[in-house]
Backbone bond lengths (Angstrom), bond angles and torsions (degrees), N, CA, C in turn:
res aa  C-N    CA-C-N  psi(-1)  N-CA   C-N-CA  omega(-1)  CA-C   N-CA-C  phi
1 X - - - 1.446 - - 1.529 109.25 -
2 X 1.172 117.02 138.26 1.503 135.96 -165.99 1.772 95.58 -76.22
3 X 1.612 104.65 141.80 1.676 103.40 171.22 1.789 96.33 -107.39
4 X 1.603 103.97 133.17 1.224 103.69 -175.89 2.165 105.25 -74.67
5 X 1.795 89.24 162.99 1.343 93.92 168.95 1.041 104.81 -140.64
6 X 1.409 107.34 128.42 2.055 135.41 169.96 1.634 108.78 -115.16
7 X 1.455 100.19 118.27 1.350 89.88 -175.44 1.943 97.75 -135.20
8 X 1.068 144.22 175.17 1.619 133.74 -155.79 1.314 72.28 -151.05
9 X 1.806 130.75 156.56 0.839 159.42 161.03 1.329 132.79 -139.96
10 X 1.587 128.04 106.19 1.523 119.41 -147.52 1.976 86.16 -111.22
11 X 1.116 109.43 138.08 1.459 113.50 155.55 1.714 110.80 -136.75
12 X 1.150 100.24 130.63 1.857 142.93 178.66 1.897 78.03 -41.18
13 X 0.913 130.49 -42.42 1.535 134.69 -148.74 1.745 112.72 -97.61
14 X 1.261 120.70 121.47 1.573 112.83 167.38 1.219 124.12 -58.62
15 X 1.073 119.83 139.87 1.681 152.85 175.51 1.784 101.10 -27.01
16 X 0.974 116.05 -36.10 1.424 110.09 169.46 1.284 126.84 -98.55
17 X 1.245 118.80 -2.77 1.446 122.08 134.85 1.692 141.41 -84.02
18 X 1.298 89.20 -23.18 1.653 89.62 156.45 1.431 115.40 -68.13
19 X 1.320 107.28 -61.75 1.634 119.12 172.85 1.927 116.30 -31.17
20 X 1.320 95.45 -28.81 1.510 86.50 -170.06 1.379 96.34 -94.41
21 X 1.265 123.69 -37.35 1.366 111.20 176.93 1.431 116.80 -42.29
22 X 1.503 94.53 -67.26 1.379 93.30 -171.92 1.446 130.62 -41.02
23 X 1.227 117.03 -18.13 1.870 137.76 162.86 1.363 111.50 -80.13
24 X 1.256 109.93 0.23 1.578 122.19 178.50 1.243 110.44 -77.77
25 X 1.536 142.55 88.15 1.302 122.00 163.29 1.887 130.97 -22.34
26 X 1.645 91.59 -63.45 1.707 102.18 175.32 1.559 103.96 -46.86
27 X 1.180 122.31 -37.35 2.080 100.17 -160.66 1.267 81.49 -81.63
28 X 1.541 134.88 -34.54 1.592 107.92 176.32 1.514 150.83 -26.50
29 X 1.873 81.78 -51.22 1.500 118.43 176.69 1.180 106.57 -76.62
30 X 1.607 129.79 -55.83 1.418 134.05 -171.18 2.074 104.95 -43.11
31 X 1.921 97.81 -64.83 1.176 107.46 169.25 1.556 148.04 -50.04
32 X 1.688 102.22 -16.02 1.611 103.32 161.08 1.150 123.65 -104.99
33 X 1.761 109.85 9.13 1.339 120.19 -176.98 1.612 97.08 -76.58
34 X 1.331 98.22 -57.21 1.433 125.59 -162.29 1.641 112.97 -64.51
35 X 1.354 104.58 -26.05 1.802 86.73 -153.49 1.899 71.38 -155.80
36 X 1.319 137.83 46.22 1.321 123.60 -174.93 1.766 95.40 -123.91
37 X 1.327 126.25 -52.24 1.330 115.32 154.01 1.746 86.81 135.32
38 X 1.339 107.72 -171.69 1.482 103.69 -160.07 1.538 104.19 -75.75
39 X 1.510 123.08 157.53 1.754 143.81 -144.93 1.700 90.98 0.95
40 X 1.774 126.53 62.41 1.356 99.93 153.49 1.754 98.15 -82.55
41 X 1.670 110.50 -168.31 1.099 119.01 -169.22 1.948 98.25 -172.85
42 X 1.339 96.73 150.47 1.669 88.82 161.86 2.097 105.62 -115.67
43 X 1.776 74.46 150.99 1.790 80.92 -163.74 1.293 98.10 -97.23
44 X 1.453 118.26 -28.99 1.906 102.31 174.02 1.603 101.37 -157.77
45 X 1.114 121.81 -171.19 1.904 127.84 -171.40 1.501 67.81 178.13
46 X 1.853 94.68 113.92 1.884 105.55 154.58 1.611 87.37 -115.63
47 X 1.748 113.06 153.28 1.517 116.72 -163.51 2.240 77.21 -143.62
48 X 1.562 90.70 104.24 1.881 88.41 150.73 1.322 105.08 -126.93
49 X 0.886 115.69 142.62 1.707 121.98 171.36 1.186 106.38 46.03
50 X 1.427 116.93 -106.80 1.547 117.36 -158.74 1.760 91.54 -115.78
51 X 1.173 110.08 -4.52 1.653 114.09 -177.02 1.301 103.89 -88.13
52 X 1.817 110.84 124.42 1.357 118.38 152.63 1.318 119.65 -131.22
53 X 1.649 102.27 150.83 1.066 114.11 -164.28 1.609 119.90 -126.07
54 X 1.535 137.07 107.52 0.897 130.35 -159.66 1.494 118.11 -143.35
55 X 1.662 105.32 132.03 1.588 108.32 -157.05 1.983 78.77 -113.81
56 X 1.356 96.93 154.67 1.869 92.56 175.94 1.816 78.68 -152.60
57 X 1.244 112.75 -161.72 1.462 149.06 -174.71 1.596 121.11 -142.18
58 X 0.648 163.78 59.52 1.990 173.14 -179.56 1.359 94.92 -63.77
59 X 1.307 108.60 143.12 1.597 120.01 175.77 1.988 103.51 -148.83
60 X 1.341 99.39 137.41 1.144 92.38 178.00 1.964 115.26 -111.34
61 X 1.134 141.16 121.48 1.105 95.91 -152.06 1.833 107.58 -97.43
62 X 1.594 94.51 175.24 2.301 93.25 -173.53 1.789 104.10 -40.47
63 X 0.898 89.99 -74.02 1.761 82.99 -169.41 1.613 120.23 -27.58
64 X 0.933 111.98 -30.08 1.528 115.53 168.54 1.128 128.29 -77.60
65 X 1.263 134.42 6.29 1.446 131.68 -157.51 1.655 83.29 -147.74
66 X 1.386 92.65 153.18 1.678 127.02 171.02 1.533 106.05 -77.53
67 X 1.768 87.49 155.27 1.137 94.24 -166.42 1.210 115.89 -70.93
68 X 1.240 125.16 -16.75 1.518 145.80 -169.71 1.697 98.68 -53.20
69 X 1.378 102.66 -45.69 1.669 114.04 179.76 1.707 117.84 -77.26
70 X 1.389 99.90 -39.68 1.452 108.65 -158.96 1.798 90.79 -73.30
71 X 1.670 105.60 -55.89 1.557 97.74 -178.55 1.625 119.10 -43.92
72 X 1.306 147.33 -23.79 1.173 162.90 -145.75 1.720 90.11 -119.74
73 X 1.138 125.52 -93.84 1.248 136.27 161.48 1.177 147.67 -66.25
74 X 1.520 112.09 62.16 1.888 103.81 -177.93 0.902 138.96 -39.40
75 X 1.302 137.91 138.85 1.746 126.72 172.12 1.740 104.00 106.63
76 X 1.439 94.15 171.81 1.781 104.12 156.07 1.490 103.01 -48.80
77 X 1.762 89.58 150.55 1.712 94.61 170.23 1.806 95.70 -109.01
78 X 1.508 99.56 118.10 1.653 108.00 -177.63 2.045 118.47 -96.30
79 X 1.295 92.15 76.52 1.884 111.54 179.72 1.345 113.27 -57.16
80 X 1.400 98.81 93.17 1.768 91.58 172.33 2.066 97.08 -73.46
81 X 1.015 107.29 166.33 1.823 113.45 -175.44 1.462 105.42 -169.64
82 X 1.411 114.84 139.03 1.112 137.37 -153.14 1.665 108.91 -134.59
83 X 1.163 123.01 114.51 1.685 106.66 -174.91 1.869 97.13 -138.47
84 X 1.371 90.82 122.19 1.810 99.35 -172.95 1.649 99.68 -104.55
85 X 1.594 125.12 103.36 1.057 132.82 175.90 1.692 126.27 -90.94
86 X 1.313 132.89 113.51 1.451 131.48 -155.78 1.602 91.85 -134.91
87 X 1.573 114.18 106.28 1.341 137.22 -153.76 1.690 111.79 11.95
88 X 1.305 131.78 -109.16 1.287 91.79 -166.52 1.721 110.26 -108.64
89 X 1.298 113.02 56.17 2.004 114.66 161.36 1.235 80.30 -140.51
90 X 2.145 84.28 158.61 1.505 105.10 151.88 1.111 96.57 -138.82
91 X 1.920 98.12 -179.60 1.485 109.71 157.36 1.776 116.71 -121.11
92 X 0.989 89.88 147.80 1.725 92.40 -170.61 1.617 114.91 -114.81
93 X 1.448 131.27 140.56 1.143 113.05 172.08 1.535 95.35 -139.16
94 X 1.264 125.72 131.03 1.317 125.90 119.91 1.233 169.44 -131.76
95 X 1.247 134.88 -159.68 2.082 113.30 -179.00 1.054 90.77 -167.33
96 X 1.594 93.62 164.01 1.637 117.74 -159.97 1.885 102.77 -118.43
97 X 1.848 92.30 112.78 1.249 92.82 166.44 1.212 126.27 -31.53
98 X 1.364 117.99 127.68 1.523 132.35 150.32 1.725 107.70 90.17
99 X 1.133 99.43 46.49 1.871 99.73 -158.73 1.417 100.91 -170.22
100 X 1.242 136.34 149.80 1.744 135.25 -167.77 1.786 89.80 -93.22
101 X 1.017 130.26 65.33 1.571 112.57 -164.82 1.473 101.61 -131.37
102 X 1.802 124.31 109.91 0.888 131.83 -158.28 1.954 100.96 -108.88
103 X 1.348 114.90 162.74 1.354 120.15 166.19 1.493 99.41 -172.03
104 X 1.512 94.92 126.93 1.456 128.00 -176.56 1.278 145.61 -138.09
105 X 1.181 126.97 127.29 1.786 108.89 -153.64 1.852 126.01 174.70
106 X 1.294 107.80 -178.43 1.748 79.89 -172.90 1.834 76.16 -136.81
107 X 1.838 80.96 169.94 1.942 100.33 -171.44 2.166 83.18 -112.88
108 X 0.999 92.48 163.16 1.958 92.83 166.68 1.927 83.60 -152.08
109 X 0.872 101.42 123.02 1.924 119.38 171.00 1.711 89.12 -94.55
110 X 1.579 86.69 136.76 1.849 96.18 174.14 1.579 97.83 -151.82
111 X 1.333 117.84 148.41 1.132 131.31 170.67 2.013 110.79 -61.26
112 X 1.475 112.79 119.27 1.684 111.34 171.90 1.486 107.93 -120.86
113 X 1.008 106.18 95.70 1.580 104.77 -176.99 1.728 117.10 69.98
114 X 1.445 127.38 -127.76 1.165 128.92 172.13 1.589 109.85 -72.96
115 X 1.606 105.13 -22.29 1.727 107.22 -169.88 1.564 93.50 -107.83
116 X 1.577 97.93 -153.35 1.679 113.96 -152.58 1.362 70.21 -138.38
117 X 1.439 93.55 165.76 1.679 130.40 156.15 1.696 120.75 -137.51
118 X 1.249 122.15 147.07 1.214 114.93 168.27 0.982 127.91 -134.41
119 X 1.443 142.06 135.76 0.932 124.91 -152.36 1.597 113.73 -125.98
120 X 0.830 144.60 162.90 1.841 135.84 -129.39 1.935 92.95 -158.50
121 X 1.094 109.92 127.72 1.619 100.07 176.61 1.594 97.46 -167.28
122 X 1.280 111.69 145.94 1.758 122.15 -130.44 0.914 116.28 -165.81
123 X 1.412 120.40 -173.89 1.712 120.22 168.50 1.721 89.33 177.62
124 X 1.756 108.46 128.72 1.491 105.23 159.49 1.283 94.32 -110.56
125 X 1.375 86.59 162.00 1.571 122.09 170.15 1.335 131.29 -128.45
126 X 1.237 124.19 131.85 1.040 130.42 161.44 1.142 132.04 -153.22
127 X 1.876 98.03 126.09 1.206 110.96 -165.23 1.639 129.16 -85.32
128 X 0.877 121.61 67.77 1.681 152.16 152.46 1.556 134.70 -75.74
129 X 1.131 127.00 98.35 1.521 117.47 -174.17 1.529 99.29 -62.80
130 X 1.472 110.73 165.04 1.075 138.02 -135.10 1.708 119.11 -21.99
131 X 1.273 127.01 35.05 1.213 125.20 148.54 1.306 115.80 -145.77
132 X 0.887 123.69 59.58 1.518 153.02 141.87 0.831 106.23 -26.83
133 X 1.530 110.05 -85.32 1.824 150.27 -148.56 1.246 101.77 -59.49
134 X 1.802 118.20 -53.61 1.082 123.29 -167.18 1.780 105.43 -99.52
135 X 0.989 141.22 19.50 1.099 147.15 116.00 1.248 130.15 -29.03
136 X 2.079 103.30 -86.86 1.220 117.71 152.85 1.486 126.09 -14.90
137 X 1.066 115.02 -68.24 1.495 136.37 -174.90 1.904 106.99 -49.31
138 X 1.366 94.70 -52.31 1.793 101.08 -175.99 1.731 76.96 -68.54
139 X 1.133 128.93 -97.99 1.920 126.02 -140.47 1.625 89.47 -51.64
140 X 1.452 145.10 -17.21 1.392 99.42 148.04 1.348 141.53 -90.62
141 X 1.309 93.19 5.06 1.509 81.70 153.78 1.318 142.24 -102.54
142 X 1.497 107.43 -14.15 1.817 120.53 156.81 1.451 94.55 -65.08
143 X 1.419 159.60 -39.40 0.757 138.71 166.12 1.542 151.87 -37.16
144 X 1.659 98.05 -66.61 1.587 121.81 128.55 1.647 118.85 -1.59
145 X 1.305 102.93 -70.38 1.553 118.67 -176.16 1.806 106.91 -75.18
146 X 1.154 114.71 -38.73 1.656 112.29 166.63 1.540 102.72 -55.85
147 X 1.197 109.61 -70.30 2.039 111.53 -174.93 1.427 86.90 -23.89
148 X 1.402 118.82 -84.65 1.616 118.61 -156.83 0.803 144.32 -76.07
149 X 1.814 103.34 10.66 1.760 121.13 155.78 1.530 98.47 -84.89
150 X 1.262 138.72 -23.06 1.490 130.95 -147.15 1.912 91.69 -99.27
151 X 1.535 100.07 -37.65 1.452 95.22 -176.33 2.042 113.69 -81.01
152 X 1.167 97.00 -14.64 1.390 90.22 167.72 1.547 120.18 -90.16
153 X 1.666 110.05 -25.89 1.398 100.55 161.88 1.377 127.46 -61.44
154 X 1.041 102.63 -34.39 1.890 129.51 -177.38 1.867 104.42 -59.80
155 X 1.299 125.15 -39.20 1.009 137.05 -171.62 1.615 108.66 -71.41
156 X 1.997 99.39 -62.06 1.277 109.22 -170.93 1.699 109.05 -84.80
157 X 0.990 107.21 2.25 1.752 117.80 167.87 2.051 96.82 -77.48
158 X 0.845 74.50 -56.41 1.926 78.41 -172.97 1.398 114.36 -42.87
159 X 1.390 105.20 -70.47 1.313 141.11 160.12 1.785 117.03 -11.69
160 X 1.648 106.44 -34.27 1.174 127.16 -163.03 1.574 103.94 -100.24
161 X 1.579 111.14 -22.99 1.485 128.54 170.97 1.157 127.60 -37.17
């Protein structure tokens, strides 16, 4: 059984400046430099109209992760992730080389006052008998902690505008 993910995202910045970033090649690059984890990288950003499309690489590395993961999975966990944005939602998916480990979900950008919010809602999976759950449980919470490196880069990237 899948553990759901709800995650809230506040940015200082209006909805049409997040929005453009995110069509921004550079905050791409800036952002997997910064907050993508060891040799991540982005592999493409296609930009039509209001459609974006973006393939990257995320790595988390062993020392960071529980043992719950590491025993199951040695090494960095290397997340290829994919997020298809069509004006202001997406959907995002990713998984962790070499491991049944799924993550899936949509963003909705909304205007909060002068700033935006976004909001993130999900479910990982992993398919493992009886430690699944507690799998699940650890990558959401390294996860958790990605959202709120990405939204503070996202903020102080703007910020720098």
């Amino acid at each position: 059984m899948a553990t759901p993910l709800a995650y809230t995202t506040r940015y200082s910045h209006p909805v049409t400046d997040v929005r453009a970033a995110i069509a921004d090649e550079q905050y791409w690059k800036d952002r997997i430099a910064e907050v993508g984890g060891p040799n991540a990288r982005l592999d493409s950003i296609t930009v039509s109209g209001d459609q974006v499309h973006v393939e990257m690489i995320q790595a988390i590395a062993a020392e960071l992760l529980p043992p719950a993961i590491t025993a199951v999975r040695p090494g960095d966990l290397i997340i290829p992730r994919v997020e298809n944005w069509s004006g202001n939602s997406a959907t995002f998916e990713a998984r962790v080389d070499g491991a049944p480990a799924e993550v899936r979900g949509t963003v909705v950008l909304e205007a909060d006052g002068a700033g935006a919010v976004a909001t993130v809602s999900g479910s990982i999976e992993v398919k493992i008998p009886l430690f699944g759950g507690k799998i699940e449980t650890a990558i959401a919470e390294r996860l958790t902690e990605l959202l709120t490196s990405e939204e503070e880069f996202t903020n102080n990237w703007l910020a720098q505008r």
